[in-house]
N, C-alpha and C positions, 0 to 999 in steps of 0.2 A: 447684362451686356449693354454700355451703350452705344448707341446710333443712330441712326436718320428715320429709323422705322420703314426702308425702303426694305423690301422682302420679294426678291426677284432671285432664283435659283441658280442663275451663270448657264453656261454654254457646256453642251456633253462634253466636246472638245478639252475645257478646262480640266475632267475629271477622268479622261483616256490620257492624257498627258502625266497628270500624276500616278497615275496608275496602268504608265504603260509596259510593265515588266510582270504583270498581273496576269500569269495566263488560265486563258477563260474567259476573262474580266470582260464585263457586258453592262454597258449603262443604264440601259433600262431594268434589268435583273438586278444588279448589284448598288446602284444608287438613288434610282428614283424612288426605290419604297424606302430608303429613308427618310426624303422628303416626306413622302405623303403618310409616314408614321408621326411624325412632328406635328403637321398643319390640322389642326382645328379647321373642319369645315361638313355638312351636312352628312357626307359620308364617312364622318369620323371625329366623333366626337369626346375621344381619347386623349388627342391629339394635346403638345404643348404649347401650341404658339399661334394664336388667332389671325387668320391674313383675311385682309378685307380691303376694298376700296376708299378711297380716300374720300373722308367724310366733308371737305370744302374744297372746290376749286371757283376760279376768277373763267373770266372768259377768255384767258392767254390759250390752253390749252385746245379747244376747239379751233381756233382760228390758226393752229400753228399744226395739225394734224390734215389740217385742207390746203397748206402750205407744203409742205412735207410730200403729199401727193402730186404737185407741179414738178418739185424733182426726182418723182418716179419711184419714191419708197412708200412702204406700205404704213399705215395706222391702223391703231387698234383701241379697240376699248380700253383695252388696261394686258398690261404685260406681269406675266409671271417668271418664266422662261424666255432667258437668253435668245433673240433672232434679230437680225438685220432688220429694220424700220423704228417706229414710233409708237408710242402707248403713255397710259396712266399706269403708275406702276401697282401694283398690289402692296399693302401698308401693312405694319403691325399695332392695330387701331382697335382698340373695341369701347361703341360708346363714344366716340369721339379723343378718348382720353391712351396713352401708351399705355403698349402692352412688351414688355421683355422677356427676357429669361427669367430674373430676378420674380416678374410677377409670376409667374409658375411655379420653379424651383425654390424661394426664399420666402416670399410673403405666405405660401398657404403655408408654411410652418411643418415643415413633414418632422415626423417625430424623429427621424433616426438621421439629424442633422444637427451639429450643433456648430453658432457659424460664431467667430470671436471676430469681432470688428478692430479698428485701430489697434492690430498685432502684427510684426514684422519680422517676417522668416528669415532667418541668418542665415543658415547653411541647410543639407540636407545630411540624416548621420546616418553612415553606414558600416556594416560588418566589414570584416578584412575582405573575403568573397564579392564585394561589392553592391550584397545586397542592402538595399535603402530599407531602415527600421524607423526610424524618424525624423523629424524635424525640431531644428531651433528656433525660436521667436522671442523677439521682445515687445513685451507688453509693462506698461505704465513704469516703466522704468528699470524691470525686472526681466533677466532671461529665464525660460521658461522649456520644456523639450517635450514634444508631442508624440505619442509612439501609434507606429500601426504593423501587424501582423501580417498582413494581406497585401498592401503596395501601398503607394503615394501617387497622388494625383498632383503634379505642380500643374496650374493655372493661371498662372500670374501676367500673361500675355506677353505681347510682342517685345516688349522692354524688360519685364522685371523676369521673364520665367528664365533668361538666357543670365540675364544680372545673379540668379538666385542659382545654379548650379555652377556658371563659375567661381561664388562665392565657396563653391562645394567642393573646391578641385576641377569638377567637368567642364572642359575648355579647351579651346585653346593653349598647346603645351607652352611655347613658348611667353605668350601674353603674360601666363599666371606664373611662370617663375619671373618675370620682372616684377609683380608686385607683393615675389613673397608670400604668392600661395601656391601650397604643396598640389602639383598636378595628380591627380587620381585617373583621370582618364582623358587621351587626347583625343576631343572632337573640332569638329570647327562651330560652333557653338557662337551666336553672336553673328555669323557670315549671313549672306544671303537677302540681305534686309530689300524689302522691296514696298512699293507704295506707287496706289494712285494717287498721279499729279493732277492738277487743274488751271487752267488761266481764264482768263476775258470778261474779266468783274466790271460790269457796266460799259458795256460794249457797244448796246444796243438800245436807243431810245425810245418813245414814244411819245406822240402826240397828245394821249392822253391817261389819264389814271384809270390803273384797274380798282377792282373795289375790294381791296386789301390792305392801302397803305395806312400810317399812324393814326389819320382820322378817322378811319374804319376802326382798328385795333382798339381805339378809345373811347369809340359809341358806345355809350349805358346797355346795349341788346346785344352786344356782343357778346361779352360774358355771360349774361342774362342765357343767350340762345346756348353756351356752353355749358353750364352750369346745371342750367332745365333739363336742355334736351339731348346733350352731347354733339352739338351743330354751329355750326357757323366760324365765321374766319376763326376763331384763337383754337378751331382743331386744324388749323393746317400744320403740313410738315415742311413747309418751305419750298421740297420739288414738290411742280406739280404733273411733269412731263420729262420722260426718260427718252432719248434714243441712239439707235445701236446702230454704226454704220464702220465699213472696211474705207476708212482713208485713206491706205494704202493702195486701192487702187485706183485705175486712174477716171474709174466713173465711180466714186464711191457712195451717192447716193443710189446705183443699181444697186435691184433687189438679190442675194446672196445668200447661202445655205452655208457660205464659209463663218467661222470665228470675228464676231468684228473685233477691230482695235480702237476705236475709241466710242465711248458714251457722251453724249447727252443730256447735261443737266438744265431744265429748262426750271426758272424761278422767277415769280410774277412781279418783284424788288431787286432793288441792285442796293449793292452798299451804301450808297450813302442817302437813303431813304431814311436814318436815323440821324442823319446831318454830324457823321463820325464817334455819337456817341460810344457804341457799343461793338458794330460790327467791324470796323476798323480795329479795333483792339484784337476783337477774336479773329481777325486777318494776317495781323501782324504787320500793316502796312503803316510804313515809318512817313512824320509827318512832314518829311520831306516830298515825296512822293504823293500823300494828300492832300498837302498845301497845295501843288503844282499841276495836281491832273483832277483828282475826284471833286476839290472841293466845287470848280467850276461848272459841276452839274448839279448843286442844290437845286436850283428851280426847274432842272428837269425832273420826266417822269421815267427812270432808267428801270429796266429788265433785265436778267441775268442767264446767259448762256454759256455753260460751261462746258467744252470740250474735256472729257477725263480721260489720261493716258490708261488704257486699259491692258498693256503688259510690257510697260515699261524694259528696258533692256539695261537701266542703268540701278547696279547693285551698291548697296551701301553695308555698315555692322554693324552691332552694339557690341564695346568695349567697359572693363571698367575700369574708373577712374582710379581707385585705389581700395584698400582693402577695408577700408573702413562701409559696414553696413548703409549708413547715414548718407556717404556721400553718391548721389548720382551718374549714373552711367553715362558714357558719353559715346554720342548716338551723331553717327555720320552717314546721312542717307544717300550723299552722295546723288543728289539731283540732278537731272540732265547733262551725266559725265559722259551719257553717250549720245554722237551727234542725232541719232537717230530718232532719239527723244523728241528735241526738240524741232526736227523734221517735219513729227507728227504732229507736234501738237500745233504748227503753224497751218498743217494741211485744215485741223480743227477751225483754226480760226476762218480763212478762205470758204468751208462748207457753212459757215456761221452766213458769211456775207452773201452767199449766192439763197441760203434762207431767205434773210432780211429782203436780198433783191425780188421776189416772186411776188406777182402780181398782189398776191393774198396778203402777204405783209405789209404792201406797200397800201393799201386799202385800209388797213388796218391801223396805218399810221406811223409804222416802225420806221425808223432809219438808221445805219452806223454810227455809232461814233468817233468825229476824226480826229482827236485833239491830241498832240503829240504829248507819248508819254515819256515823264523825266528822265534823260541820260540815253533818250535814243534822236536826238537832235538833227544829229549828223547825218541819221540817215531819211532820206526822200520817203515821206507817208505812202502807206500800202503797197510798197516792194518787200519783196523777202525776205531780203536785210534787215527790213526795219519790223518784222513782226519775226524775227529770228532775236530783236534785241528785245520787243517787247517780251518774249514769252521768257528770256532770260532775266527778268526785271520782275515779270508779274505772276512768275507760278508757285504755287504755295500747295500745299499738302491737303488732300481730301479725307485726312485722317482714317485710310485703308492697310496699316502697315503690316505684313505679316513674314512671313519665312524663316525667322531667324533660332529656329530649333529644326531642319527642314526634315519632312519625312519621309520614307522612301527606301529603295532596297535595302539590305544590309551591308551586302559586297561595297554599295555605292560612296565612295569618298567623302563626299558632299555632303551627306544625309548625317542625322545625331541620333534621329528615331529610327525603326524598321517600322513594316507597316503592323505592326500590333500597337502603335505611339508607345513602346519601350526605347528607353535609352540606352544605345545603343551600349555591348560592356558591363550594362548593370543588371539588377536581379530588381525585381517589383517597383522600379522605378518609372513611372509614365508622364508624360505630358500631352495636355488635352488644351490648345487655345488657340488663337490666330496664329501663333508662329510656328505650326506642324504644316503649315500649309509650304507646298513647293515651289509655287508660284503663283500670281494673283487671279483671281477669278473672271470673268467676263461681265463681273458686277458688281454692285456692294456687296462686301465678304460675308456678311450677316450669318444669308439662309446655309453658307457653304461650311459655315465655321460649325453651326446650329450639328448642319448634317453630319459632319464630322463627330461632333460629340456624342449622337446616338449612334454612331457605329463603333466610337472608342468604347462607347459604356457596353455594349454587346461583346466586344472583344475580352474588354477584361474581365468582366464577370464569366463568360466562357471559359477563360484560363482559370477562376477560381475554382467552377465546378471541375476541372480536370486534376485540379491539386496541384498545378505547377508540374504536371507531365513533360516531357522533355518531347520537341518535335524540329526536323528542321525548320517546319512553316505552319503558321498558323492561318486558316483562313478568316480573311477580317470579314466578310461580308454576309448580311444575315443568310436563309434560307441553305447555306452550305455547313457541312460539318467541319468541327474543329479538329485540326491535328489527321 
């Protein structure tokens, strides 16, 4: 899987919500030990997925964790778990170097795995009964048909798992008779699209350079200290500081046992630290927009604070474009269609400023940046207006996207999975990846997605050892009996 190697668990909240039709259903019972069956760590050296502290940080983060404390929220060493305040987040770092899924499950090479790369699943084939026996794919120019006895696992994530059973019939009834494929089963499949947003790319200056920008990055002992000893700036992950606060209300940085709504990205660079080579591009920001606002802080030294909408209320779907395999789904996330979106994320920028303002920052060197961004002219700098236009102008995707197979009761409309991540309608057909989730998590999706697929891989071997018993309700959750 990739990602930011930020490994922070989300909020109980997140996980009573998805599973609030769950009776019994207890977070500490039923989802924290699948975290801590995952995490590699001194008590458990089983474990798939190594979480550790981050192996470089600059001195942004200490001085912004003494900051943080003037407006009354709390700091920490390093956050694991979802709470109102500040920390260093826990990373998936070993040695300096990424550690993922892929390095557990793919590279040690398990024998009873066999993985075909550059192959692309057509459709999925099933019996009249609706039970899923195999798959189609094409490979080097050739279709080809995969058979399995037992079920199918689609994985294909937030874009392609929802692409890959419409192609199958499962869908949306009406979509797939516009394009002339035969419906097999009506879901809403594709609905629900959800994602954290983010704004405020170079927001915030300074007086002077951390010791991480290009000329750092291209000192001869940089790589030298990575390479040796698994240290030094080229193992950063870019965040070096996470925090979690309820914007929402009207003292948001008071300390709070509630859900927050928005994070926290604290980054010791801002974009144009590369002078638009590269991160501009991976931004997406058009050089209209960089000719006009970024490029006039090349000779500054910018830092990056990123408020991230943490449960968005504006839904988007993936549709597809036609029935041709080849062509690409077409994906409308529908950003900030609800006002309340962009509400929050002006509230984000506001708790940015009153940061920047505190004694500790101001010592430190920090100040705002006030230079009017392009196509927000009209309106008077640092009124609401005019950072209701900014954040309309400058929010781009923190590449969180998930819901779009959602999972959840069976009764429930909305839903495509039940909670065994069976398809809804079908017989051994599952999906296991970001878009079973119902809604976005209180953090980066990571750990939440992780957790999910040890309790999907419990469930469905479960239902193997039972033979495919017939029950109204399977319990998903380890330590309880099935059926």
């Amino acid at each position: 899987m990739l990602n930011n190697l930020i490994y922070i668990r989300g909020h109980a909240s997140d996980y009573n919500e998805w599973f609030q039709d769950k009776e019994g259903y207890d977070y500490t019972k039923d989802i924290l030990p699948y975290f801590e069956k995952l995490e590699i760590s001194s008590g458990n050296t089983a474990g798939s997925i190594f979480v550790d502290d981050l192996p470089y940080i600059t001195e942004l983060p200490g001085v912004l964790l003494k900051a943080v404390k003037e407006l009354g929220s709390k700091g920490a060493n390093n956050i694991r778990t979802v709470k109102q305040g500040f920390g260093i987040p826990k990373v998936n770092v070993i040695d300096g170097k990424r550690w993922t899924s892929a390095s557990h499950f793919i590279y040690s090479k398990p024998s009873n795995v066999l993985l075909r790369t550059d192959a692309m699943v057509d459709s999925i084939q099933f019996h009249d009964n609706f039970e899923a026996y195999g798959v189609e794919f094409l490979y080097s120019g050739n279709k080809y048909s995969a058979k399995a006895s037992r079920g199918i696992i689609i994985s294909a994530g937030v874009i392609n798992t929802p692409k890959i059973l419409m192609m199958s019939g499962v869908g949306p009834k009406k979509h797939l008779k516009e394009l002339g494929i035969v419906p097999r089963i009506d879901l809403p499949v594709g609905e629900n699209l959800q994602d954290h947003i983010t704004t405020g790319f170079d927001l915030v200056l300074l007086n002077k350079t951390l010791d991480i920008g290009i000329g750092t990055m291209l000192s001869p002992s940089s790589p030298l200290n990575y390479f040796r000893e698994g240290r030094g700036p080229w193992t950063t992950i870019g965040c070096e500081l996470v925090g979690f606060i309820e914007a929402s209300r009207k003292i948001p940085y008071e300390n709070s046992s509630n859900r927050p709504d928005l994070q926290l990205m604290i980054m010791p660079l801002g974009i144009v630290e590369d002078t638009g080579f590269h991160l501009r591009k991976l931004m997406g920001i058009s050089d209209y927009s960089w000719n006009r606002y970024f490029a006039a802080l090349y000779n500054e030294s910018t830092v990056t604070f990123l408020p991230v909408l943490l449960h968005p209320k504006s839904r988007g779907y993936i549709r597809l474009r036609d029935k041709n395999i080849d062509s690409n789904p077409v994906i409308n996330p529908r950003y900030l269609s609800r006002k309340e979106d962009v509400d929050l994320l002006v509230k984000g920028v506001r708790y940015i400023q009153r940061l920047i303002a505190t004694k500790t920052m101001h010592k430190f060197g920090a100040r705002f940046n006030s230079i009017i961004f392009p196509g927000c002219e009209s309106h008077e700098f640092d009124t609401d207006s005019y950072w209701e236009c900014y954040v309309r102008h400058m929010t781009i995707t923190s590449y969180h996207p998930v819901g779009t197979c959602k999972m959840g009761h069976e009764k429930d409309s909305s839903t495509v999975l039940n909670y065994n991540f069976e398809v809804k309608g079908t017989n051994k057909l599952f999906v296991v990846d970001g878009s079973v989730l119902p809604t976005l998590p209180s953090s980066n999706p990571y750990a939440s997605i992780m957790m999910l697929a040890e309790m999907a891989s419990d469930i469905i071997k479960a239902k193997y050892v039972f033979s495919y018993s017939t029950c109204d309700f399977m319990e998903v959750f380890i330590k309880k009996n099935v059926c």
